[in-house]
C-alpha positions as YAML, in Angstrom:
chain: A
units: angstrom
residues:
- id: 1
  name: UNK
  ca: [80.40, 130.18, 117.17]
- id: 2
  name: UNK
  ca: [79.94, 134.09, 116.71]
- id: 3
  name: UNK
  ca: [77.74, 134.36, 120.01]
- id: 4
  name: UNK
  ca: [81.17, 133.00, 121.75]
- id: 5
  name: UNK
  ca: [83.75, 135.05, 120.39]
- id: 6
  name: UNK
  ca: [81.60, 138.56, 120.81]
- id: 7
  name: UNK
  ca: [78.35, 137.77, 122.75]
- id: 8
  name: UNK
  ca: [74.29, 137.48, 122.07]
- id: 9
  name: UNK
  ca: [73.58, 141.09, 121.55]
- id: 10
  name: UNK
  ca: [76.50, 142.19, 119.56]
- id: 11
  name: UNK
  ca: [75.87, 139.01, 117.24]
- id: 12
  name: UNK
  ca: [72.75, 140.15, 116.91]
- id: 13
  name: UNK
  ca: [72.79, 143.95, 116.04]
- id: 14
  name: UNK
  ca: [75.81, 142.64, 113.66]
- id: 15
  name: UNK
  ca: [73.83, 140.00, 111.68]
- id: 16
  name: UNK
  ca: [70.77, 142.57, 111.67]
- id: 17
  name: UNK
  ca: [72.34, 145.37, 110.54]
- id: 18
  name: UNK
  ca: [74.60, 143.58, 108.01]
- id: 19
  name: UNK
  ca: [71.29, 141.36, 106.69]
- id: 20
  name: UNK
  ca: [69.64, 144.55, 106.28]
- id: 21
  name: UNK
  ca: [72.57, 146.16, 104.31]
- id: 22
  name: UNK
  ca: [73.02, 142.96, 101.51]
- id: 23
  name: UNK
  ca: [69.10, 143.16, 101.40]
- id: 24
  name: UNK
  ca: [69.00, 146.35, 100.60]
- id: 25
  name: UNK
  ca: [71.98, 146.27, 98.03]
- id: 26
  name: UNK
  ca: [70.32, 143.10, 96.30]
- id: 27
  name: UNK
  ca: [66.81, 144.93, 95.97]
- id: 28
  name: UNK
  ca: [68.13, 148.12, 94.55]
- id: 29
  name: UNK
  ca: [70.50, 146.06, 92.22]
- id: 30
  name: UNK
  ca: [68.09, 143.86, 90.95]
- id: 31
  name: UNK
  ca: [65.84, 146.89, 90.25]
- id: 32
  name: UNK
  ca: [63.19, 144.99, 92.97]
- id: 33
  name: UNK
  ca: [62.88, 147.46, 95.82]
- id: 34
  name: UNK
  ca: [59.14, 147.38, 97.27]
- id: 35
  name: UNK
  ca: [56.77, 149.95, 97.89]
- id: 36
  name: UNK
  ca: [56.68, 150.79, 101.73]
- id: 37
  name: UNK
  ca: [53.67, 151.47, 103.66]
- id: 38
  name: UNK
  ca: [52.77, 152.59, 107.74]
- id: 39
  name: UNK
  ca: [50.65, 150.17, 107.45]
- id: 40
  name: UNK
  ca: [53.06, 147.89, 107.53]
- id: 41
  name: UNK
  ca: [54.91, 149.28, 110.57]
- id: 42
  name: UNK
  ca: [52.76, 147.40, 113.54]
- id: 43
  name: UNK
  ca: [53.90, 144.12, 111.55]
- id: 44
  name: UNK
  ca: [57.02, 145.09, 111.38]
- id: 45
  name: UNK
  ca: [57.40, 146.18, 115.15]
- id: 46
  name: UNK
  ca: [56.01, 143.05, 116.58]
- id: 47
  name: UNK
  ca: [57.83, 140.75, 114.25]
- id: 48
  name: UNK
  ca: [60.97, 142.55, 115.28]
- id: 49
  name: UNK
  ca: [60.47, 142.38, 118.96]
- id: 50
  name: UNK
  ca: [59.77, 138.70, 118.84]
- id: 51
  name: UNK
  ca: [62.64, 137.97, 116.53]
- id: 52
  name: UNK
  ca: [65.54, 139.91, 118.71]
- id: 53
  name: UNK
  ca: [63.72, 137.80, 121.84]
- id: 54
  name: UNK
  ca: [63.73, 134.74, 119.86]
- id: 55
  name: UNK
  ca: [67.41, 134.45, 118.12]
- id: 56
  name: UNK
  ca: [68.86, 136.07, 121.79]
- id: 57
  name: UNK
  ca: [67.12, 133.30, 123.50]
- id: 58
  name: UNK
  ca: [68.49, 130.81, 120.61]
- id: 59
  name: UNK
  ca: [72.14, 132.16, 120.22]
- id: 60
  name: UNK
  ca: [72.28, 132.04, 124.39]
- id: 61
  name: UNK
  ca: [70.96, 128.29, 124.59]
- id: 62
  name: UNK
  ca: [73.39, 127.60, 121.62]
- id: 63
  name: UNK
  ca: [76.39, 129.26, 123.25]
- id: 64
  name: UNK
  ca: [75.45, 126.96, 126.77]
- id: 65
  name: UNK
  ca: [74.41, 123.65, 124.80]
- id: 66
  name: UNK
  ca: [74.19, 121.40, 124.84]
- id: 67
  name: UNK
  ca: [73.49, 121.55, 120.31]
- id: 68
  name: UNK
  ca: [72.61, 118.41, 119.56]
- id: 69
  name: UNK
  ca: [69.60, 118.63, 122.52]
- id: 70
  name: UNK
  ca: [69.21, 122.47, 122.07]
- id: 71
  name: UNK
  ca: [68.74, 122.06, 118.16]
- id: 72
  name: UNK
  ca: [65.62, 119.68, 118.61]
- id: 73
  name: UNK
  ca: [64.21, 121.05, 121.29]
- id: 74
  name: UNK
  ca: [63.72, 124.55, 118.82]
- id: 75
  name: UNK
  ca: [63.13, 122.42, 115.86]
- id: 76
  name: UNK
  ca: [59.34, 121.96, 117.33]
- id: 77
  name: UNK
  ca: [58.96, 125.32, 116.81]
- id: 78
  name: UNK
  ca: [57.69, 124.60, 113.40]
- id: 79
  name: UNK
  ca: [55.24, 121.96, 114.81]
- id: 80
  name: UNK
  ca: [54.08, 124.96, 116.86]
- id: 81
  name: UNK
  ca: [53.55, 127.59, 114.22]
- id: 82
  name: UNK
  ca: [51.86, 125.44, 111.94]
- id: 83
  name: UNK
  ca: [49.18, 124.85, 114.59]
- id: 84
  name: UNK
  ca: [48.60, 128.14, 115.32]
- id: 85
  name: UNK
  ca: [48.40, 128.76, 111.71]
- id: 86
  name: UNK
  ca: [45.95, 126.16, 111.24]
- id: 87
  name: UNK
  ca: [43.66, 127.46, 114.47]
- id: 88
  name: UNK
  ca: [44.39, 131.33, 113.87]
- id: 89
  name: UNK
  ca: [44.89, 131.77, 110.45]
- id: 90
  name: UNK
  ca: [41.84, 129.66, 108.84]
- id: 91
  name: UNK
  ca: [43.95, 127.12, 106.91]
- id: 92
  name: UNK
  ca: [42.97, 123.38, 106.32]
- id: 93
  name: UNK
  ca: [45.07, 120.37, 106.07]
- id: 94
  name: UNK
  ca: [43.80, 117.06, 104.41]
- id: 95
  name: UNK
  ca: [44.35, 113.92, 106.55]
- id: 96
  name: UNK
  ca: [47.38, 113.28, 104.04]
- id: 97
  name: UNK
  ca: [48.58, 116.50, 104.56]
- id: 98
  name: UNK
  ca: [48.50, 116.53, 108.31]
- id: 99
  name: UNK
  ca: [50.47, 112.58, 108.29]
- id: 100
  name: UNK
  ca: [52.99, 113.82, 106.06]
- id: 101
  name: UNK
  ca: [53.75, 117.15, 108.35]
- id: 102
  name: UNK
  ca: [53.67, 114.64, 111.40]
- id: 103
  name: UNK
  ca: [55.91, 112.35, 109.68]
- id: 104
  name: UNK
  ca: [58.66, 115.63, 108.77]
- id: 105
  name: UNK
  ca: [58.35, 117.02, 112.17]
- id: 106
  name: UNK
  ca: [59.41, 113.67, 113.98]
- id: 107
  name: UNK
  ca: [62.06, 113.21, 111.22]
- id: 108
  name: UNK
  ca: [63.41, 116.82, 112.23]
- id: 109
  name: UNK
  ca: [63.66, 115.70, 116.19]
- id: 110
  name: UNK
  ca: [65.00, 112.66, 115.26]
- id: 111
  name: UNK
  ca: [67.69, 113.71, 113.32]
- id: 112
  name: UNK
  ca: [68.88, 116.94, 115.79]
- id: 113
  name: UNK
  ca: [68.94, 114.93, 118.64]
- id: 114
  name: UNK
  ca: [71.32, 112.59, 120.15]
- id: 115
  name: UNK
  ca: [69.30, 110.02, 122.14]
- id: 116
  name: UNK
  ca: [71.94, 109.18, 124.27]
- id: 117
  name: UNK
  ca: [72.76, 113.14, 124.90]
- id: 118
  name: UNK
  ca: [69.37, 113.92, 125.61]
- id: 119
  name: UNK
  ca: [68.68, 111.15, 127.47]
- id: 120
  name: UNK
  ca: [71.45, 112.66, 130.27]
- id: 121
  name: UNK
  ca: [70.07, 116.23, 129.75]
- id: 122
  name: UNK
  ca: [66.16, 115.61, 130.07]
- id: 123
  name: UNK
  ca: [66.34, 114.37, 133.54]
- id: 124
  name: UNK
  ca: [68.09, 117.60, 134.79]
- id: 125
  name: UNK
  ca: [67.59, 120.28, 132.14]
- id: 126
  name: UNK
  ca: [70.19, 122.72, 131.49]
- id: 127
  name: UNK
  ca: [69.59, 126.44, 131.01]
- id: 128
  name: UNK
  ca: [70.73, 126.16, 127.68]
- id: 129
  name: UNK
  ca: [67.85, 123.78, 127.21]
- id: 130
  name: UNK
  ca: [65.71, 126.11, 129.07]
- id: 131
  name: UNK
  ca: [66.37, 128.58, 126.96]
- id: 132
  name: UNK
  ca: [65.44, 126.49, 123.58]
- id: 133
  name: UNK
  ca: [62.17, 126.09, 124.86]
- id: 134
  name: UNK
  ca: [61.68, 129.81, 125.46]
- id: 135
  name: UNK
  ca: [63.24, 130.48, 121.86]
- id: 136
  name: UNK
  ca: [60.82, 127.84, 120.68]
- id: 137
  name: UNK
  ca: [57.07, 129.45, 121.77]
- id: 138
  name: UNK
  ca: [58.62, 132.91, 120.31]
- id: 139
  name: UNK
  ca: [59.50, 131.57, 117.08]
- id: 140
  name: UNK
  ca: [56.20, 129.84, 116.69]
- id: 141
  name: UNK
  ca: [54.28, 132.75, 117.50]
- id: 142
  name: UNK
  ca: [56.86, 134.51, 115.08]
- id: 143
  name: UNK
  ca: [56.31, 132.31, 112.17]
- id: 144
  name: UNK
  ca: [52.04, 133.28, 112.39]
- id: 145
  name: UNK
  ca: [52.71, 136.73, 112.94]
- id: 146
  name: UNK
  ca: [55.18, 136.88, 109.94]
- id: 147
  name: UNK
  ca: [52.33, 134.70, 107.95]
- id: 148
  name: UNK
  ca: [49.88, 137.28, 108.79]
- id: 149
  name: UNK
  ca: [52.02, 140.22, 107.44]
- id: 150
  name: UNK
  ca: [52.93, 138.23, 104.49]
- id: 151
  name: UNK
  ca: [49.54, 137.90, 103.26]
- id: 152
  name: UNK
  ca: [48.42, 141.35, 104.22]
- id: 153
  name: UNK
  ca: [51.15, 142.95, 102.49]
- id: 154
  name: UNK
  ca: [54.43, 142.61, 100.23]
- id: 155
  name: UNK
  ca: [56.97, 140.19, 101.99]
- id: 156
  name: UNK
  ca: [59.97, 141.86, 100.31]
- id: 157
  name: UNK
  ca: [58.54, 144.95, 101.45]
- id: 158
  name: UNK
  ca: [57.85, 143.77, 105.39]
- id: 159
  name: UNK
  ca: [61.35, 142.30, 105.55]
- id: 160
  name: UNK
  ca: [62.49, 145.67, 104.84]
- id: 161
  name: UNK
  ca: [60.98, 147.12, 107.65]
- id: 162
  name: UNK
  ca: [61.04, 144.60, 110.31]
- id: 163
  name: UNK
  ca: [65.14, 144.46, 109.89]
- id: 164
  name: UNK
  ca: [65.06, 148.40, 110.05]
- id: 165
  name: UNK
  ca: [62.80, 148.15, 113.24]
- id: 166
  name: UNK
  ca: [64.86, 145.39, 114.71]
- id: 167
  name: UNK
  ca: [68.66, 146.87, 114.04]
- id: 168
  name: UNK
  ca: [67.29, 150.47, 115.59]
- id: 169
  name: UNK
  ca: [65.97, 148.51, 118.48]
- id: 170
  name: UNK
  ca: [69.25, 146.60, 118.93]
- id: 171
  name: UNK
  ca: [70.92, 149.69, 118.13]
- id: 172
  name: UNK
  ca: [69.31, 151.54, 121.26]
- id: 173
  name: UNK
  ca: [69.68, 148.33, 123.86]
- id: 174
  name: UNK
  ca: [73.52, 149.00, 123.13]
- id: 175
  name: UNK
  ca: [73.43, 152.55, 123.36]
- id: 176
  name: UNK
  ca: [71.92, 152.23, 127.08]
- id: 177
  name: UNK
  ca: [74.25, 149.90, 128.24]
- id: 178
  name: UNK
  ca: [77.09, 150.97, 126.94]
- id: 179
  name: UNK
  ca: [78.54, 148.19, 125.36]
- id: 180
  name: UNK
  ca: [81.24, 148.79, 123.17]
- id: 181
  name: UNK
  ca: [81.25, 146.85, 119.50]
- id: 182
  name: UNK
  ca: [85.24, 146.35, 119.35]
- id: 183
  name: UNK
  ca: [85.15, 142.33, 119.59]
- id: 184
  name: UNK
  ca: [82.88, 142.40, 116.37]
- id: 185
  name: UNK
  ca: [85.05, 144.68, 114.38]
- id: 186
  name: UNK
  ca: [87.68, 141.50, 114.51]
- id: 187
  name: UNK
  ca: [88.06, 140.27, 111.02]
- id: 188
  name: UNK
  ca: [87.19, 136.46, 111.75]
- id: 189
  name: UNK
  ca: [83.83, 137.29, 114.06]
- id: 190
  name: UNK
  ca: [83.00, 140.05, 111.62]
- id: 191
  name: UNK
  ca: [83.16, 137.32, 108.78]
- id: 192
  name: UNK
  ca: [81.30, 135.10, 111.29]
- id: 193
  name: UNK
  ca: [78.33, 137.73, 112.03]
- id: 194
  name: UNK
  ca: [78.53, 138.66, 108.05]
- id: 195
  name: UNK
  ca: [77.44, 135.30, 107.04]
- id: 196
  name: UNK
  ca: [75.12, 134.40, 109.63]
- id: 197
  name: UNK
  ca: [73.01, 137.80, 108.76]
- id: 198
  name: UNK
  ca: [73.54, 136.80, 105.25]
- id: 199
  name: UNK
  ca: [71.73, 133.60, 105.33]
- id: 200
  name: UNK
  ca: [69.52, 134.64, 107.73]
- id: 201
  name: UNK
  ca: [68.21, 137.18, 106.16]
- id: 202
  name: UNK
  ca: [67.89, 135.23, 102.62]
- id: 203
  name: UNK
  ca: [65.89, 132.81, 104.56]
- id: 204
  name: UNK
  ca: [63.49, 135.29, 105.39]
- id: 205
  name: UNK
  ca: [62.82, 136.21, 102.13]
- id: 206
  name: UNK
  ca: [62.79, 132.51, 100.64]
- id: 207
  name: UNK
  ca: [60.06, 132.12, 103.82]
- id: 208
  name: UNK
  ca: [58.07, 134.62, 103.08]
- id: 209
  name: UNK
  ca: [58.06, 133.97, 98.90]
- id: 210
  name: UNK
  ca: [57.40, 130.85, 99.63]
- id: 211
  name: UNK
  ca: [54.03, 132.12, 101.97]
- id: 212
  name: UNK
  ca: [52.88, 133.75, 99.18]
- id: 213
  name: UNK
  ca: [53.28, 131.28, 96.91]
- id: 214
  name: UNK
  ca: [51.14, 128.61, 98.89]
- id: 215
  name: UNK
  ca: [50.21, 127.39, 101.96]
- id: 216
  name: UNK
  ca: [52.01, 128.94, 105.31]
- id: 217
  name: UNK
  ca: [51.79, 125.51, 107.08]
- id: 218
  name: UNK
  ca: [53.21, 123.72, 104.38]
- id: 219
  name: UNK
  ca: [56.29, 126.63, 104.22]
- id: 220
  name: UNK
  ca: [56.33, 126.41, 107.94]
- id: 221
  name: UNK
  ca: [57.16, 122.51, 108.08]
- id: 222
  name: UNK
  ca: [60.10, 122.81, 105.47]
- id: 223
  name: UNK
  ca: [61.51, 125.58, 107.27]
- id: 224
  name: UNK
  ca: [61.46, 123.53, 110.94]
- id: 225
  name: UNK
  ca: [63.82, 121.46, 109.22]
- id: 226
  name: UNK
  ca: [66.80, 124.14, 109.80]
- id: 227
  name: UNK
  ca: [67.95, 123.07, 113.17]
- id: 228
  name: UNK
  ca: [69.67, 119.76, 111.42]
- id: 229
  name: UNK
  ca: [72.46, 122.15, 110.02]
- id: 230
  name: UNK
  ca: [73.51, 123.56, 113.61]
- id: 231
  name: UNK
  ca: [73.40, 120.21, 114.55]
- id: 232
  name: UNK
  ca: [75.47, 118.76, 111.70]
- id: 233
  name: UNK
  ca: [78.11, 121.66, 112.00]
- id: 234
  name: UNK
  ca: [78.38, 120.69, 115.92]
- id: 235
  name: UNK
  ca: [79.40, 117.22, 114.72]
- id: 236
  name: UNK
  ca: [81.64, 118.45, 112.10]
- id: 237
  name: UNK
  ca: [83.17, 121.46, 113.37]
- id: 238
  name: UNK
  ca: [82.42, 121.11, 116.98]
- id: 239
  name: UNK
  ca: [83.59, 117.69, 117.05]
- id: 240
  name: UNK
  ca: [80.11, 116.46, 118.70]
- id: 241
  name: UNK
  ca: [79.50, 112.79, 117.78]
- id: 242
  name: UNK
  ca: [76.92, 111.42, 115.12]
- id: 243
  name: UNK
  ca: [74.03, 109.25, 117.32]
- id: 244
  name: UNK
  ca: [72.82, 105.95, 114.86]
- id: 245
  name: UNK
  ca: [69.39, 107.53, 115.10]
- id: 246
  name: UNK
  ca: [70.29, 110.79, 113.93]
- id: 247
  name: UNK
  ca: [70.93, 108.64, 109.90]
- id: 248
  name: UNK
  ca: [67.32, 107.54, 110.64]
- id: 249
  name: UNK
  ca: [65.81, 110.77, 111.07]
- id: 250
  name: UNK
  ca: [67.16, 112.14, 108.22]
- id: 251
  name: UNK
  ca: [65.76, 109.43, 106.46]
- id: 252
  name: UNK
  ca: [62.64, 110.03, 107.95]
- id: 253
  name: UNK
  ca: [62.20, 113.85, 107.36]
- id: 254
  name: UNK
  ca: [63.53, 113.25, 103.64]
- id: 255
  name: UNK
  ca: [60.19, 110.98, 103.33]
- id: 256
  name: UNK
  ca: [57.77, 113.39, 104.96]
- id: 257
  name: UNK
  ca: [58.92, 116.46, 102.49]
- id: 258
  name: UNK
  ca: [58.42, 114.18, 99.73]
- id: 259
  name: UNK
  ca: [54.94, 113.06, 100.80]
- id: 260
  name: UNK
  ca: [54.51, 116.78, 101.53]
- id: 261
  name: UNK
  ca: [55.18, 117.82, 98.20]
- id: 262
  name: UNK
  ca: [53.38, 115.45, 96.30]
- id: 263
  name: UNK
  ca: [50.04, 116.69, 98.26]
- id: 264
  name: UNK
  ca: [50.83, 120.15, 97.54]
...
């Protein structure tokens, strides 16, 4: 809704800059702010290139649509990251591990996607769809990057940086082409861009606690789930109808998580 009413880019810089700025208020109020390091700067840099890329090339297939096939499509991100994870990263699954991942992933793609929607659309792709794919390799090779960092350094610390990097590298693509930041200064997409920075930004941090805490692969499959809200809030507030097999999925990614966590 925000990348309609004031573009990709300004969205963007907005929810970057105003992520960055709650962070920052939280950490310092809560007495938690991190030690920062240069050695945390190459992290930071790549994770902030590929995340602009990635939520331009999702907030741009969003904006074109159609959601409820967009949504899935990026939901195999996750499937995506956790392989590379596996491959790249030196982590090992158990065969119950691995079926109960598989069993999330397909809930996820089941529930974000209208059959009958996506039926129409797969036979003659839209750029919106195009786009989701795109948005999809970037997160995935976000996700290891951000694993990587996570375990080489302080995730409170690397979020930090990496939202600095991204907003002065947002900051500068506006700067050369002139665009002017009026339409975001208008109280509704302001409060749209606020809360979308918000809770993208929390996420982060509950992503990259939740690295630390265990497994990346496991953290990785419970965050692919995410695409079902979009998807939901196109029914709801978009008015996009509810497919039977989207009450299925939901059932069936509910049943992988659980399996999940009792292997965990």
């Amino acid at each position: 809704m925000a990348t309609r009413r004031v573009g990709v880019v300004r969205t963007a810089l907005g929810m970057q800059a105003i992520g960055l700025a709650a962070y920052a208020l939280a950490l310092l109020a809560l007495g938690r702010w991190p030690a920062l390091a240069w050695t945390q700067l190459p992290y930071a840099i790549a994770l902030s290139v590929l995340g602009v890329l990635g939520l331009a090339a999702l907030y741009r297939a969003f904006a074109l649509g159609p959601i409820a096939v967009v949504s899935p499509v990026v939901a195999s991100y996750a499937a995506l990251a956790v392989i590379l994870i596996v491959l790249f990263l030196g982590e090992r699954l158990s065969a119950g591990q691995a079926i109960a991942i598989a069993v999330t992933f397909v809930g996820v793609v089941v529930a974000s996607t209208d059959v009958r929607a996506a039926r129409e659309t797969l036979g003659r792709p839209s750029e919106g769809v195009r786009l989701g794919l795109v948005a999809t390799v970037i997160f995935a090779a976000w996700g290891v990057v951000f694993a990587a960092a996570t375990r080489a350094s302080d995730a409170l610390s690397i979020i930090v940086v990496l939202r600095a990097v991204s907003v002065a590298l947002l900051a500068a693509f506006v700067a050369a082409r002139r665009l002017t930041l009026a339409p975001i200064a208008a109280p509704r997409a302001l409060g749209l861009v606020a809360v979308v920075g918000v809770l993208d930004t929390g996420a982060n941090v509950l992503l990259g606690l939740g690295i630390e805490a265990g497994f990346a692969s496991f953290v990785m499959t419970g965050s692919g789930a995410y695409p079902i809200i979009p998807a939901v809030l196109a029914i709801l507030v978009l008015r996009e109808r509810l497919a039977p097999n989207q009450y299925l999925g939901v059932a069936v990614l509910v049943a992988g998580l659980i399996a999940l966590g009792l292997q965990a």
